[in-house]
C-alpha positions as a printed Julia matrix, in Angstrom:
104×3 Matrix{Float64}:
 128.7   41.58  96.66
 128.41  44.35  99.56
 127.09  47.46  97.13
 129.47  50.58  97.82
 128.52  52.36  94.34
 125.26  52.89  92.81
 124.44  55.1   89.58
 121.68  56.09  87.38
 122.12  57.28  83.79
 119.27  58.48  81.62
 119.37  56.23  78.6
 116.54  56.08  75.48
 113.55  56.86  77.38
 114.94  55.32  80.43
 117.27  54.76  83.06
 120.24  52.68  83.58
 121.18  52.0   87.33
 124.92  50.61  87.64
 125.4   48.95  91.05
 129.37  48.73  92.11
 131.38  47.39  94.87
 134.65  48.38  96.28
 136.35  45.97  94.08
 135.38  47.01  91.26
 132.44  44.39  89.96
 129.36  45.86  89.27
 125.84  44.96  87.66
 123.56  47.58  85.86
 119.81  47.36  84.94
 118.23  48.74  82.24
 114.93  50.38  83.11
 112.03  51.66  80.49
 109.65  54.3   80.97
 107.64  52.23  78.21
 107.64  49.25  80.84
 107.74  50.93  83.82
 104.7   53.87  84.18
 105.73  56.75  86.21
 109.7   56.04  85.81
 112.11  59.08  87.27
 115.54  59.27  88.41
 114.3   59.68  91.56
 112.4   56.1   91.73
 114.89  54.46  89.32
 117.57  52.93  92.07
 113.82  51.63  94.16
 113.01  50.39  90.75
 116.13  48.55  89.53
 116.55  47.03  93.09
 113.34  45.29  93.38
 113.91  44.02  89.55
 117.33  42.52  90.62
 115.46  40.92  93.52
 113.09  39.31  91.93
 115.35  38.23  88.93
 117.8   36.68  91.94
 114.68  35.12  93.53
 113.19  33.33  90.58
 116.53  32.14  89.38
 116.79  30.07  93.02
 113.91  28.27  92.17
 113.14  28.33  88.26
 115.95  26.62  85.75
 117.67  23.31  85.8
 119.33  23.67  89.08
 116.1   23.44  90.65
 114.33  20.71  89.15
 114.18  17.51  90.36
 116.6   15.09  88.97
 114.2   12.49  87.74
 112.13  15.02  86.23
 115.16  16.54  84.47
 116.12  12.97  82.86
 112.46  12.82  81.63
 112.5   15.88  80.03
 115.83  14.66  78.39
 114.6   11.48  76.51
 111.3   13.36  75.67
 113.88  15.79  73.73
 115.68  12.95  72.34
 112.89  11.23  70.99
 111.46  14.13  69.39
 114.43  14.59  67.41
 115.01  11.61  66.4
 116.21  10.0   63.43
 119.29  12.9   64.34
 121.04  11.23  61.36
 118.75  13.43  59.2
 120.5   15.9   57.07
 119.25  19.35  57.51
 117.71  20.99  55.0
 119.19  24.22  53.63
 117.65  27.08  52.02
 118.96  30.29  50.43
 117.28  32.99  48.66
 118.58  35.86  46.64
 117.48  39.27  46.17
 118.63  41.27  43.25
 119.66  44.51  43.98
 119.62  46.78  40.65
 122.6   49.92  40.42
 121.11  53.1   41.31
 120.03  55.27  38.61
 119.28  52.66  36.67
């Protein structure tokens, strides 16, 4: 995605910065002052890119895709076993609150 189009929107004490291309597709990123100390429009787009980056890096590497298979299958019958019997029924609980009319 070759960005042509980028954006920044003030949005409940933060920013959101909408990245674009020519073709329409796009990605935005939600930014916080809360999170993010010494937020502005200014240092939003700086912000949101170095976010994405990291987000794109980390997904390369972390997740299933990057495991080794072996280690994946292992991590597989470990689930398995620990929910076994799966014939089990599952329990179901309910509560009720009564609500009372107002004025009464």
């Amino acid at each position: 995605m070759a960005i042509t189009d980028v954006t920044v929107h003030p949005k409940d004490g933060g920013f959101v910065v909408a990245f674009g291309d020519q073709s329409g597709n796009g990605i935005a990123v939600t930014l916080y002052a809360a999170a993010s100390p010494g937020l502005t429009s200014d240092n939003a787009i700086t912000r949101a890119r170095a976010l994405l980056a990291t987000a794109l890096q980390s997904s390369q590497t972390d997740g299933p895709r990057g495991k080794d298979p072996a280690l994946l299958e292992e991590e597989l019958e470990e689930g398995l076993e620990d929910t076994f019997p799966a014939s089990d029924p599952v329990s179901v609980t309910g509560s009720t609150i009564a609500h009372s009319k107002p004025g009464h």
